[in-house]
N, C-alpha and C positions, 0 to 999 in steps of 0.2 A: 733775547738779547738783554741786557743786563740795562739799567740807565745810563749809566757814565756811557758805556759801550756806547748805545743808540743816541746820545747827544754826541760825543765824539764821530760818529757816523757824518748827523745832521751838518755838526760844524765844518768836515769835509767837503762832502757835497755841496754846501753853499758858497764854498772856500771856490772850489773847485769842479762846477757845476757838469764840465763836460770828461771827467774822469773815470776812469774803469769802462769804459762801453765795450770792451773785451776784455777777456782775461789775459792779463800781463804773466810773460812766461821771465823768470828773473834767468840770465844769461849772457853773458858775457863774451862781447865779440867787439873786434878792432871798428872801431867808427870814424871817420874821419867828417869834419865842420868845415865846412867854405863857408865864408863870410868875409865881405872887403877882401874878397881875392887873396885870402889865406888860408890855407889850409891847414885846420888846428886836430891834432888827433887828440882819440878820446877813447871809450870804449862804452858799449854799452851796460847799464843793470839791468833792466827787463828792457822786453819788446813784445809787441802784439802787432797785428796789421795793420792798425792806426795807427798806432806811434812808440814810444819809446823815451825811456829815464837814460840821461843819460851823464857824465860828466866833464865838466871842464874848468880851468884854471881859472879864464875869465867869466864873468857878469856877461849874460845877454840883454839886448834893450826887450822890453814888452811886447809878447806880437812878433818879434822879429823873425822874418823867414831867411833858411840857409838850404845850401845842397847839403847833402848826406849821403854817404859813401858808407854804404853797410857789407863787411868783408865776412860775407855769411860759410862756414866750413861747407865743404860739400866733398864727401871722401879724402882723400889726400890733398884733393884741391882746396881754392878757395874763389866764388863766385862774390863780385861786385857786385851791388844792387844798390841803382843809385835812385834817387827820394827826394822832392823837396818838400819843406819840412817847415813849421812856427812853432815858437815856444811859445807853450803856453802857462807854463809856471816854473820857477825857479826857490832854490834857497840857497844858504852855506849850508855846507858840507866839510867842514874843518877850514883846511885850506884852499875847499874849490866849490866849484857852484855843482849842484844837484840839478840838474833842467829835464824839465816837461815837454818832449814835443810830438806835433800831431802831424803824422802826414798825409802832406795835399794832393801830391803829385805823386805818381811811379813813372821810370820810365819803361816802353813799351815791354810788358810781359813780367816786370821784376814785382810787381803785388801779385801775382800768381804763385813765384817765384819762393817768395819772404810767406807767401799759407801754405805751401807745398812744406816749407822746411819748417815752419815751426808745429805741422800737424807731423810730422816727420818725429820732432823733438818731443812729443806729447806719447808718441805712441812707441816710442824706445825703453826698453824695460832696464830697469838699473841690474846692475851685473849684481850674483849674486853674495851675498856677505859669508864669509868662509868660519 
């Protein structure tokens, strides 16, 4: 690894100490944010079993825990998996915030649920290029 590279690394991880503990798979899926009993849709960039990047219009506070409504595909269907959730880092993103959250909680079965589908999503071969 290069210097800049591994000081860029070091500054991350200091940044953001409890970051990457799985590999974030980037994908995009309807997310929905409770907080103060609103419900703000969003959508996911990546997700992993611990948590997920994701976006929204407003600023979170530090720490702040929400429900999370992850509307994961499943064949024609679409399976709810609901999560509670803390940000744990945030930035801009043009005109919206980029947020970090880690989650705490599943409900009964749906963390099985959310590694079934993304070992699912892992092991999907891209169709072939013509």
């Amino acid at each position: 690894m290069s210097d800049n590279r591994s000081s860029k690394v070091a500054a991350q991880k200091e940044q953001y100490p409890f970051h990457k503990r799985f590999l974030r798979k980037p994908v995009e899926i309807r997310v929905e944010v409770e907080r103060f009993s609103e419900a703000l849709p969003s959508s996911s960039v990546n997700l992993s079993p611990s948590g997920m990047c994701f976006m929204l219009a407003d600023q979170l506070e530090d720490n702040e825990r929400m429900k999370v409504l992850l509307y994961v595909p499943h064949g024609k269907e679409v399976e709810i998996l609901k999560v509670q959730a803390r940000q744990v880092w945030q930035e801009a993103a043009d005109e919206k915030w980029k947020i970090g959250a880690a989650f705490e909680q599943f409900a009964p079965g749906d963390e099985r649920r959310l590694r079934a589908w993304l070992i699912e999503l892992g092991s999907a071969t891209p169709p072939a290029k013509k």
